[in-house]
DRENPA-3360 file (N, C-alpha, C; in nm, 2 decimals, always signed):
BEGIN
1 = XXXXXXXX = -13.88/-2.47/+2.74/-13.80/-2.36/+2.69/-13.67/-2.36/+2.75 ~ -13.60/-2.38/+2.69/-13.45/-2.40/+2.74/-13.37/-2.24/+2.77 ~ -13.31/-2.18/+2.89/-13.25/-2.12/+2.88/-13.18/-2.08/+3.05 ~ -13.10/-1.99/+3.08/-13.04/-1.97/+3.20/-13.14/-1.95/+3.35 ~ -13.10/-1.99/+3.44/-13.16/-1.90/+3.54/-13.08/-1.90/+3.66 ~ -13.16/-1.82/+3.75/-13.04/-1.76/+3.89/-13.00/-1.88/+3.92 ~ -12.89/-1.94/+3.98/-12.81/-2.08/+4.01/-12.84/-2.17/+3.92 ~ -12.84/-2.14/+3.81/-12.79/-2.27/+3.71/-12.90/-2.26/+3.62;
9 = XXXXXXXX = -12.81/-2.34/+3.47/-12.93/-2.32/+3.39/-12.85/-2.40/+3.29 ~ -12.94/-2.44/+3.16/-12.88/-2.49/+3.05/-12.77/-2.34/+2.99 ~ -12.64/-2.40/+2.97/-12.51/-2.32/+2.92/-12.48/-2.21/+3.06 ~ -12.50/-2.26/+3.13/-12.42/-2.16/+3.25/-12.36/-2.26/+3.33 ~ -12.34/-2.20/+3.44/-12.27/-2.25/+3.56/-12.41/-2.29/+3.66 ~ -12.34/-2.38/+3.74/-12.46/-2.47/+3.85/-12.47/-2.36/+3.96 ~ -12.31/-2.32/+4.01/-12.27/-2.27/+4.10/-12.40/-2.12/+4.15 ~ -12.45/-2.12/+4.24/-12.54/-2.00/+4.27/-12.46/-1.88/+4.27;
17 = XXXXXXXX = -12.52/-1.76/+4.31/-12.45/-1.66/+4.31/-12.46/-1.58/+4.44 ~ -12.30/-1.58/+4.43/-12.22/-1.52/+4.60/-12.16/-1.41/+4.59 ~ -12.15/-1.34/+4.52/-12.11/-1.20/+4.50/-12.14/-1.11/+4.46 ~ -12.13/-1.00/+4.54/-12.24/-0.86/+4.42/-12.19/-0.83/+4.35 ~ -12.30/-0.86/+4.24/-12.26/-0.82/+4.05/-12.26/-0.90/+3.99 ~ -12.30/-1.03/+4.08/-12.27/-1.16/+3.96/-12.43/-1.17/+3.90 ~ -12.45/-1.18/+3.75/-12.54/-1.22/+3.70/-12.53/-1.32/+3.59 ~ -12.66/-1.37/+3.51/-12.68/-1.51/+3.46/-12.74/-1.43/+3.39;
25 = XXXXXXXX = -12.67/-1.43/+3.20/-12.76/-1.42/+3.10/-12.88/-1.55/+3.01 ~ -12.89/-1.51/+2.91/-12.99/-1.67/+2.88/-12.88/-1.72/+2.83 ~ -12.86/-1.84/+2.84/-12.78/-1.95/+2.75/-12.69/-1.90/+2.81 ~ -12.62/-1.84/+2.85/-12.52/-1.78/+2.85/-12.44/-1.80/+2.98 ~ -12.27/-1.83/+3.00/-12.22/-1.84/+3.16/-12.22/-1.71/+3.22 ~ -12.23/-1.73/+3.33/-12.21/-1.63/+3.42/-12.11/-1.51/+3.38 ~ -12.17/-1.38/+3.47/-12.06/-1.31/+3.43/-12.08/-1.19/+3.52 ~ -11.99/-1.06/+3.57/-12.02/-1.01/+3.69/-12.00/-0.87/+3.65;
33 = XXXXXXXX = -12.14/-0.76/+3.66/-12.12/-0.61/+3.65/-12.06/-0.55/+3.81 ~ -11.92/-0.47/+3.75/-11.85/-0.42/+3.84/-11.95/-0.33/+3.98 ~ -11.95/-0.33/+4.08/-12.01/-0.27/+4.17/-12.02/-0.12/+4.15 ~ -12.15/-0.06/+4.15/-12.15/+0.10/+4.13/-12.15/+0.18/+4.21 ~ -12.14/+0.29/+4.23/-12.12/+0.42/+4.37/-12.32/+0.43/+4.36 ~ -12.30/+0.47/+4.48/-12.41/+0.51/+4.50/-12.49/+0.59/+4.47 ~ -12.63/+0.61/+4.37/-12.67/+0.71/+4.35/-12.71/+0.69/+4.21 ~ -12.59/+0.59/+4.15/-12.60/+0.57/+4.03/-12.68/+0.41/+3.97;
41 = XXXXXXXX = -12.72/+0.45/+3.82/-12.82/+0.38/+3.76/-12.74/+0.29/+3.66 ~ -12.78/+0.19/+3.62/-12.72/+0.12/+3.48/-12.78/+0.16/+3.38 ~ -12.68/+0.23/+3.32/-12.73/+0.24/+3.13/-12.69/+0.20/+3.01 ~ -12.78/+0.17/+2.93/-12.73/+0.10/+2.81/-12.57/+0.17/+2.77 ~ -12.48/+0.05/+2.76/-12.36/+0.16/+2.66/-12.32/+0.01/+2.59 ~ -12.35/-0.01/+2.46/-12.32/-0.10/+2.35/-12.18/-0.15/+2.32 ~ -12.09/-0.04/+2.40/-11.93/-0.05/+2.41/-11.85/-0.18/+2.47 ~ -11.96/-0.18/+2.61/-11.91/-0.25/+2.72/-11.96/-0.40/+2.69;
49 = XXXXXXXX = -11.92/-0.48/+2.74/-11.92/-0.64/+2.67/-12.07/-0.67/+2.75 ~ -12.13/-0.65/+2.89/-12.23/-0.70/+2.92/-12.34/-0.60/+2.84 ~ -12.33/-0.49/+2.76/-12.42/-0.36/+2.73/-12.45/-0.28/+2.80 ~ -12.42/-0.29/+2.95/-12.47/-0.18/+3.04/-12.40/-0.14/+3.10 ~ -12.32/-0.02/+3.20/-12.22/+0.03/+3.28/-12.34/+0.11/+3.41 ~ -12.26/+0.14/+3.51/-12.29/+0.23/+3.56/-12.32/+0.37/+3.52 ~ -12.38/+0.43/+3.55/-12.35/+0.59/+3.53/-12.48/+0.71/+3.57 ~ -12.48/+0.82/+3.50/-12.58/+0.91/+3.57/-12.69/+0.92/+3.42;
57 = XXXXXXXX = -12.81/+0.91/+3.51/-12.93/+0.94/+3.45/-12.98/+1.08/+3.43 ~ -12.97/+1.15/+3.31/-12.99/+1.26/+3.29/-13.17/+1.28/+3.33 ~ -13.20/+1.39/+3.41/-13.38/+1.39/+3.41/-13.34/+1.55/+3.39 ~ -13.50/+1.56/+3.37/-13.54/+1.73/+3.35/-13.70/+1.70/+3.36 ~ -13.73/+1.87/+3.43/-13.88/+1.85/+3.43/-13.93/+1.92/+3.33 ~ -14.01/+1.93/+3.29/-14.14/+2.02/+3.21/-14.12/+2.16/+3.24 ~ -14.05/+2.26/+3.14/-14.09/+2.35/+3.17/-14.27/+2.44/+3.28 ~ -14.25/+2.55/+3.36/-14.33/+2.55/+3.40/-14.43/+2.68/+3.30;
65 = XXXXXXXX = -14.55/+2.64/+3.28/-14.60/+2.77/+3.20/-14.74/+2.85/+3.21 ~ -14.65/+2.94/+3.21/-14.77/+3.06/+3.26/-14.81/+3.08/+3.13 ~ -14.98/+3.09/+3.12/-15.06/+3.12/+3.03/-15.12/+3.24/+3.03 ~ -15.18/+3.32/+2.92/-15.27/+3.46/+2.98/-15.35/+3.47/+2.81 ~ -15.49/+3.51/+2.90/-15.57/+3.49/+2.72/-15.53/+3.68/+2.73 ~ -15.58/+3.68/+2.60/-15.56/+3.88/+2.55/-15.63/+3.96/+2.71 ~ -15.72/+3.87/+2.79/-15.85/+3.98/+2.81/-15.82/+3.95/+2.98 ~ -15.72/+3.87/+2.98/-15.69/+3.85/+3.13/-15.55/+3.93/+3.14;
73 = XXXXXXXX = -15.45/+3.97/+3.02/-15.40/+4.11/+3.02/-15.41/+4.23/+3.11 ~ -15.39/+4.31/+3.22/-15.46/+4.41/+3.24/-15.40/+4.54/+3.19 ~ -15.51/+4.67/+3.18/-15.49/+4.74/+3.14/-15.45/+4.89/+3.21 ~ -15.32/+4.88/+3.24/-15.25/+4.95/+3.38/-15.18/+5.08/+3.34 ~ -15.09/+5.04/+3.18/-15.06/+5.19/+3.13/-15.16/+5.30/+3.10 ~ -15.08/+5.43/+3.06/-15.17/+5.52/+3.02/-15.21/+5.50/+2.87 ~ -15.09/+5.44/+2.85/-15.09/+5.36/+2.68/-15.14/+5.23/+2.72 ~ -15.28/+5.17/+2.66/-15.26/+5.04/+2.69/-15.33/+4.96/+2.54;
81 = XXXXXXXX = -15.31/+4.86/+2.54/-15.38/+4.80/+2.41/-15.48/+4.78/+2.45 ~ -15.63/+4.85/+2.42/-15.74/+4.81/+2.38/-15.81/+4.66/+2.35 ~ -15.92/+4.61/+2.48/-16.00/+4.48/+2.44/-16.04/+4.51/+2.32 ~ -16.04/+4.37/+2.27/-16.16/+4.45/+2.12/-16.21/+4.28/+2.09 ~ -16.34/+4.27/+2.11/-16.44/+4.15/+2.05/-16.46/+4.15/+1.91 ~ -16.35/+4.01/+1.87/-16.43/+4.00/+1.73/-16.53/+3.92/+1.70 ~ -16.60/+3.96/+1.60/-16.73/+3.88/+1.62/-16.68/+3.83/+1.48 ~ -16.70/+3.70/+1.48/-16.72/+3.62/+1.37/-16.85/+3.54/+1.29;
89 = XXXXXXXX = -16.82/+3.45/+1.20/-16.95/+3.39/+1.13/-17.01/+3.32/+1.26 ~ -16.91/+3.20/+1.30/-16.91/+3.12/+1.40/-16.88/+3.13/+1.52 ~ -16.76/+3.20/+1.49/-16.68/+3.20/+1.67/-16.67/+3.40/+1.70 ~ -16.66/+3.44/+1.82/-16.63/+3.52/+1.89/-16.53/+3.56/+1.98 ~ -16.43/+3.62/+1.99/-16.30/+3.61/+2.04/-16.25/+3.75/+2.08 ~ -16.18/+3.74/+2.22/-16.12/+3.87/+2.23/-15.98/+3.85/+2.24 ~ -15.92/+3.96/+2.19/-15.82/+4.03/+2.14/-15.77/+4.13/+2.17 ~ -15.61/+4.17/+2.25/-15.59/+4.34/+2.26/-15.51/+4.36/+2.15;
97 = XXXXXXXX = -15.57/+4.49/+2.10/-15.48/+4.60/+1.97/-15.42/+4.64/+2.02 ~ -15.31/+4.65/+1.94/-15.24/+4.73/+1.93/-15.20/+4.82/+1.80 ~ -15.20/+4.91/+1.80/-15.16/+5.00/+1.70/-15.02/+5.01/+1.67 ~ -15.02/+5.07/+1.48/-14.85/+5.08/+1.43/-14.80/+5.17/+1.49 ~ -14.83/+5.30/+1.53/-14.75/+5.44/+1.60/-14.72/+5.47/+1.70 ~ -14.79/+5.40/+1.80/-14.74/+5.41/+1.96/-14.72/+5.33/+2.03 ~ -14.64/+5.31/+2.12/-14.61/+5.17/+2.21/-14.75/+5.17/+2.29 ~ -14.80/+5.04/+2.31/-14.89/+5.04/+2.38/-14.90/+4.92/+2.46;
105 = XXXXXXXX = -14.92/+4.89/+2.58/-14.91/+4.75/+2.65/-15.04/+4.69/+2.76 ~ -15.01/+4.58/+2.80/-15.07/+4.49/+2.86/-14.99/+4.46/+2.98 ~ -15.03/+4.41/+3.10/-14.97/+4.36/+3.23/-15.01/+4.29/+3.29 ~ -14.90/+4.21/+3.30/-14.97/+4.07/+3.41/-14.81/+4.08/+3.53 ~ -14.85/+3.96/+3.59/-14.73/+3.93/+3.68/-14.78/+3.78/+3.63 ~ -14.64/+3.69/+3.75/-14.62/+3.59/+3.77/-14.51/+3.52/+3.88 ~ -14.50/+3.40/+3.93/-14.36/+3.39/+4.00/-14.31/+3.27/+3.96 ~ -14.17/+3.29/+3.96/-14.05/+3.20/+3.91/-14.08/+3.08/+4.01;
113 = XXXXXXXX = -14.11/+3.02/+3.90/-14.07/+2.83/+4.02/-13.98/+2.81/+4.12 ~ -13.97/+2.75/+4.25/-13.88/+2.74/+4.38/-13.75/+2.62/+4.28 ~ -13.82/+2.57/+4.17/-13.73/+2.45/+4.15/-13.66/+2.52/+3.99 ~ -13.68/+2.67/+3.96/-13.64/+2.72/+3.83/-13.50/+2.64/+3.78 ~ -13.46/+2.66/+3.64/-13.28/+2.58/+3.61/-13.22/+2.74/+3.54 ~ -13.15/+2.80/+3.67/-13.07/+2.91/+3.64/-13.01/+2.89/+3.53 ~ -12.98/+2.76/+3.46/-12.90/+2.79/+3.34/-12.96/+2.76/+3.22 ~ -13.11/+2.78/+3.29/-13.20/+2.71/+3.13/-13.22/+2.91/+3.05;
121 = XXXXXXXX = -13.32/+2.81/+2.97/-13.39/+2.95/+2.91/-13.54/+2.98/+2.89 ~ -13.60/+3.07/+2.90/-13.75/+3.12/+2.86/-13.76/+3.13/+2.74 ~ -13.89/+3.06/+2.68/-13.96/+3.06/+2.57/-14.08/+3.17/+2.61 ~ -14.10/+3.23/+2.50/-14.22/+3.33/+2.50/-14.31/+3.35/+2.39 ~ -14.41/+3.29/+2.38/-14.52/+3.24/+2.26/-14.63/+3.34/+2.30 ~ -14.67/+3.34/+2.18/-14.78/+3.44/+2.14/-14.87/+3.42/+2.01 ~ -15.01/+3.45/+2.01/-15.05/+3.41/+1.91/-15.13/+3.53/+1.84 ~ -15.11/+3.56/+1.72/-15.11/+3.74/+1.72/-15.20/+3.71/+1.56;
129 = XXXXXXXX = -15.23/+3.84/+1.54/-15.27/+3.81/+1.39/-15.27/+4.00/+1.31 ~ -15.35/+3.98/+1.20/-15.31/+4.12/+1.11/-15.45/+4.17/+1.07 ~ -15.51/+4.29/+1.16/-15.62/+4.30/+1.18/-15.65/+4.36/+1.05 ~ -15.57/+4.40/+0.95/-15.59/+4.40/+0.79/-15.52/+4.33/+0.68 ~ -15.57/+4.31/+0.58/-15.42/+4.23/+0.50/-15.38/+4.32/+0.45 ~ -15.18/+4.33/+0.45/-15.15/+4.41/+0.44/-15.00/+4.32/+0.33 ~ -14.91/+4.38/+0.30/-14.79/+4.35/+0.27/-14.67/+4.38/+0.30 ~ -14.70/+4.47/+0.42/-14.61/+4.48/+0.52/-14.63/+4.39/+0.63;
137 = XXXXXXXX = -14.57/+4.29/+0.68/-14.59/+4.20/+0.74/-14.49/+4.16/+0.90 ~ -14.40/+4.25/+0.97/-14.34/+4.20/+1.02/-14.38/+4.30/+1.14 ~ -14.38/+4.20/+1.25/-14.44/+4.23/+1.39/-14.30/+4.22/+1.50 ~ -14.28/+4.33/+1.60/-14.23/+4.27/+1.70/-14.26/+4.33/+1.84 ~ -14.23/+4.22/+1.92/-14.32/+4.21/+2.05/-14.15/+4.28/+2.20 ~ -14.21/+4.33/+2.29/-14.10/+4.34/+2.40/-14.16/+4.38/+2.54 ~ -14.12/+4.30/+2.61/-14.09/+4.22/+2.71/-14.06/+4.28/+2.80 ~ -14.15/+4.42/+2.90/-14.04/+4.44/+3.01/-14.09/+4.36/+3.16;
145 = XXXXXXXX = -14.00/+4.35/+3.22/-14.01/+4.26/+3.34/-13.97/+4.33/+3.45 ~ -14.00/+4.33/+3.58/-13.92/+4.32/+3.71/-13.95/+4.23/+3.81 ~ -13.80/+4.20/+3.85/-13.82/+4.04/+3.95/-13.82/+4.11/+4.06 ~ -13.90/+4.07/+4.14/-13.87/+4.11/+4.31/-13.86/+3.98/+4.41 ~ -13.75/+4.00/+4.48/-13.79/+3.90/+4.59/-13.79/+3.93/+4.73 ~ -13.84/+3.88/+4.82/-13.83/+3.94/+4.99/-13.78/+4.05/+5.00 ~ -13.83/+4.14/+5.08/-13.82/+4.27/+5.11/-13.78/+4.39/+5.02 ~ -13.80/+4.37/+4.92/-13.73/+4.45/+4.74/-13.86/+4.55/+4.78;
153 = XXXXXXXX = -13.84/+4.66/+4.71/-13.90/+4.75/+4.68/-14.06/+4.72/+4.51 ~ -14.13/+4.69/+4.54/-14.22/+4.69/+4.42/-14.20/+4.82/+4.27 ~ -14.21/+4.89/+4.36/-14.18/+5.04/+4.27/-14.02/+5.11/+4.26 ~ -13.95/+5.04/+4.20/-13.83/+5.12/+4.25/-13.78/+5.19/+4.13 ~ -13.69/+5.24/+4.10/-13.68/+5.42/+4.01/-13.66/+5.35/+3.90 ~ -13.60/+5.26/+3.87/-13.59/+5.19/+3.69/-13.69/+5.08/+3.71 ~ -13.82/+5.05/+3.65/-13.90/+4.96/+3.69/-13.86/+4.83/+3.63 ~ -13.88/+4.84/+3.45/-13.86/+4.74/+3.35/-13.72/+4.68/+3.28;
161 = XXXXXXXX = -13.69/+4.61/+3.27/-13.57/+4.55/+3.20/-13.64/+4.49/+3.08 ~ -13.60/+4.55/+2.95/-13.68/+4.48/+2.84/-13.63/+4.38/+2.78 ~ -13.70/+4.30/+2.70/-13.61/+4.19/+2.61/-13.76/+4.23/+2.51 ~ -13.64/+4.20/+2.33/-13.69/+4.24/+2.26/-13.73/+4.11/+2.19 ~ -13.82/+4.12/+2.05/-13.82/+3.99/+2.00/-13.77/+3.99/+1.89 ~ -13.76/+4.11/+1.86/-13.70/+4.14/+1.70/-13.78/+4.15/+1.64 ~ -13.78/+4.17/+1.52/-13.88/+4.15/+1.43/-13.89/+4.00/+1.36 ~ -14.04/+3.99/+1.34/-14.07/+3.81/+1.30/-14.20/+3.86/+1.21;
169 = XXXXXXXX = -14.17/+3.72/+1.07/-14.24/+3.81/+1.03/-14.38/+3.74/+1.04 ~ -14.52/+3.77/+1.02/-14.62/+3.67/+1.02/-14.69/+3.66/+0.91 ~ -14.81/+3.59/+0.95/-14.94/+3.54/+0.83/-15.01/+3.71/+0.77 ~ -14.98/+3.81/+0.69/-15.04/+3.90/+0.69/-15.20/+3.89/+0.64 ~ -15.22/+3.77/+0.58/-15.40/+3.74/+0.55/-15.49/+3.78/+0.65 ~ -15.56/+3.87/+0.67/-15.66/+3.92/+0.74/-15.69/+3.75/+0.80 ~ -15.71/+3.77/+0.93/-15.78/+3.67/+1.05/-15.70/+3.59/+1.05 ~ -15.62/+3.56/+1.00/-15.50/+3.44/+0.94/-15.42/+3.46/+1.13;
177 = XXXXXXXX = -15.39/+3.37/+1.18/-15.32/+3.38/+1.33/-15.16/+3.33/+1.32 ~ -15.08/+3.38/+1.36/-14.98/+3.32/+1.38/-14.90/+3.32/+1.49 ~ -14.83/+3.21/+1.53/-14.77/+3.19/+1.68/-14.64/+3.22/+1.64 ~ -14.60/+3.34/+1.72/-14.49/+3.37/+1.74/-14.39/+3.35/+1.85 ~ -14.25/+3.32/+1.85/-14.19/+3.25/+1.99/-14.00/+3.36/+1.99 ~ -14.02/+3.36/+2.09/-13.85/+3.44/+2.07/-13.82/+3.36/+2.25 ~ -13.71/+3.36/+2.29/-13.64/+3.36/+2.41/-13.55/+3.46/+2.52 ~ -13.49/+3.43/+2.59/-13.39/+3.45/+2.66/-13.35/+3.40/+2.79;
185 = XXXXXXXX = -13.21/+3.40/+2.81/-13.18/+3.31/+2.94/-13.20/+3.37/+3.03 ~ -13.22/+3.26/+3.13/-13.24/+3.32/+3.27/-13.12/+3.39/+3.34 ~ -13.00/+3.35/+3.31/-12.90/+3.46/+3.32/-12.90/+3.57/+3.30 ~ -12.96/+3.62/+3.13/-12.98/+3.75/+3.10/-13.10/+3.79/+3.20 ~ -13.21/+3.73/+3.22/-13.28/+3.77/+3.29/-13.32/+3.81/+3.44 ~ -13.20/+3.79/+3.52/-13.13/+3.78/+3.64/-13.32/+3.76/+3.75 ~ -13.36/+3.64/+3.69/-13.47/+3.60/+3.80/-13.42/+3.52/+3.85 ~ -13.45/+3.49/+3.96/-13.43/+3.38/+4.11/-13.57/+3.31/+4.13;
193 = XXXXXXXX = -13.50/+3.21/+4.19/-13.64/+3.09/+4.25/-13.74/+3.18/+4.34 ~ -13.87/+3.18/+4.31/-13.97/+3.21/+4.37/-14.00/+3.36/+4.40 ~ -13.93/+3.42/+4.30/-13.94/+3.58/+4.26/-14.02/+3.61/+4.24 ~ -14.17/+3.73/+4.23/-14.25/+3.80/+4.18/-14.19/+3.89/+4.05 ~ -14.24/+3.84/+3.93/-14.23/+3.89/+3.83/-14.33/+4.02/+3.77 ~ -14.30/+4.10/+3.79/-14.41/+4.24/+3.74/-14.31/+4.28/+3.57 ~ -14.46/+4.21/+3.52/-14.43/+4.27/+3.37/-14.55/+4.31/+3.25 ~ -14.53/+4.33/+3.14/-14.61/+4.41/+3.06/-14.49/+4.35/+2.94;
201 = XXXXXXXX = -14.63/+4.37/+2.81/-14.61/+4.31/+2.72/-14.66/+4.43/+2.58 ~ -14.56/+4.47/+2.49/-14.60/+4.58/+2.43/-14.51/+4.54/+2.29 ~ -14.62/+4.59/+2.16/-14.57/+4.58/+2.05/-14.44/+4.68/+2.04 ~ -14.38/+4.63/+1.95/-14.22/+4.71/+1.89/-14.26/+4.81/+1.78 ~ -14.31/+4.93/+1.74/-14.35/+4.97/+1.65/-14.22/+5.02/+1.53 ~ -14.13/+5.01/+1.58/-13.96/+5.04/+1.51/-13.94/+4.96/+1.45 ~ -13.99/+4.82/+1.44/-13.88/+4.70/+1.33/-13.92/+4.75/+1.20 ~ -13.82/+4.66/+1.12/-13.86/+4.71/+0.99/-13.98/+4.60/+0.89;
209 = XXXXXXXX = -14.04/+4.65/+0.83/-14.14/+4.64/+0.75/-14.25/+4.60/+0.88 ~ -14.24/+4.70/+0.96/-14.34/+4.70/+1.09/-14.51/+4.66/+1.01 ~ -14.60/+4.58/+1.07/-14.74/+4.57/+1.03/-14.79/+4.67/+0.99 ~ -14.88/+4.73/+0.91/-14.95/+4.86/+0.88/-15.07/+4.81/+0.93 ~ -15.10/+4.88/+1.00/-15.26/+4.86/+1.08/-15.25/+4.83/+1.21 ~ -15.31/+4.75/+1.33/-15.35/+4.67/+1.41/-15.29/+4.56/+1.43 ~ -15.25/+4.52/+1.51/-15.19/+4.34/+1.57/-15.27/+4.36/+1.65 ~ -15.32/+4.23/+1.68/-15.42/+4.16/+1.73/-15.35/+4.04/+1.81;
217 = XXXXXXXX = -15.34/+4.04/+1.98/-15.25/+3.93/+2.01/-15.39/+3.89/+2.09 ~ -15.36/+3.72/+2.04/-15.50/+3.68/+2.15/-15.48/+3.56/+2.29 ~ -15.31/+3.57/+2.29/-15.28/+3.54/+2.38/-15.15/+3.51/+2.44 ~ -15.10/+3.50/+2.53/-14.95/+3.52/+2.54/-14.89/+3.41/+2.69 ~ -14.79/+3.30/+2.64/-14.77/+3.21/+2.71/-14.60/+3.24/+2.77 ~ -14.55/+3.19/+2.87/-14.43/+3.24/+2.91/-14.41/+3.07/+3.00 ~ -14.31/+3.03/+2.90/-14.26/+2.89/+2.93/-14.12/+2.89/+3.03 ~ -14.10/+2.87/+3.16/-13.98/+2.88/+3.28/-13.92/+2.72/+3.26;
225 = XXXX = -13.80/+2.75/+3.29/-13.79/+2.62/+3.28/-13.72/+2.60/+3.43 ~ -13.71/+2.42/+3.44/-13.71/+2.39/+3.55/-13.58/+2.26/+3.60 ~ -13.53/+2.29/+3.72/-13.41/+2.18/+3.69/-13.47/+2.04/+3.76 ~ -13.42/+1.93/+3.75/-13.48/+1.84/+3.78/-13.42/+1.80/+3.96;
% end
């Protein structure tokens, strides 16, 4: 098989190589990628006559994500949403209600990753359903939080900062589940690396064409993101 190699080759130069950056394509003569700073990677760029330049390698990691089924929720207000087991043909499942008339909530904590990306944003998924069919169909969920870090006070006189989800609308078919997702940045959210998060999770009973009946959330995920 005919083609180039390091000091000489069919359609190149004989001459070895004495200088950094000189390389040998196939068939092809010699030819020399400019020296790069340190730190940096070669990447494809189709522009440049060899196809590759120096430059920076974008990375990111995996958001980090806190999970919570309905029933690992705890039930800490005076308002709280109600476990409730449903029993099915097949399956069995718990679920916290929530009712259309009064705020009612769930609480968990969690802590901000040491490696969080202050300029990313939080995703907030949920998978909820319509404990009657109804034709009023539109659910919304909110979010209050507090970050604490080293020597903060746990209980202090304003506890929650809320973020809303709006109203979204869902599957109103009795048992029918739908995953719901809304955001916000971590900016708005003024959390720091490796913060204690104390929060609670409570239906919106004010959007409009609010669910008539029961929402049913069976579980609630909180995606952080993270800088590389």
């Amino acid at each position: 098989m005919s083609g180039a190699f390091i000091g000489g080759g069919s359609g190149g130069t004989a001459s070895p190589l004495t200088t950094k950056g000189d390389v040998y394509g196939y068939d092809t003569a010699d030819a020399r990628i400019p020296v790069g700073a340190d730190g940096l990677a070669l990447i494809a760029d189709s522009a440049q006559a060899l196809g590759v330049k120096w430059g920076s390698v974008a990375s990111s990691l995996s958001p980090k994500e806190y999970w919570f089924a309905a029933e690992s929720l705890q039930p800490l207000e005076t308002n709280s949403g109600a476990i409730k087991k449903l029993a099915g043909s097949n399956v069995n499942v718990f679920v916290r209600a929530f009712n259309d008339t009064t705020e009612q909530y769930a609480n968990g904590k969690l802590q901000v990753p040491g490696d969080v990306d202050t300029a990313g944003t939080v995703t907030f998924r949920s998978y909820v359903s319509a404990a009657i069919a109804v034709a009023s169909k539109n659910i919304g969920l909110t979010f209050g939080h507090l970050a604490l870090n080293d020597s903060e006070d746990w209980d202090p006189v304003t506890p929650y900062t809320e973020v809303d989800s709006g109203a979204i609308a869902i599957d109103a078919t009795q048992d029918d589940v739908t995953e719901v997702t809304w955001t916000e940045t971590i900016s708005n959210l003024g959390w720091a690396a490796n913060d204690l998060v104390l929060f609670r999770i409570s239906r919106d009973t004010g959007v409009a064409l609010d669910l008539t009946g029961d929402m049913y959330m069976f579980s609630l995920a909180i995606e952080i993101p993270r800088s590389s």
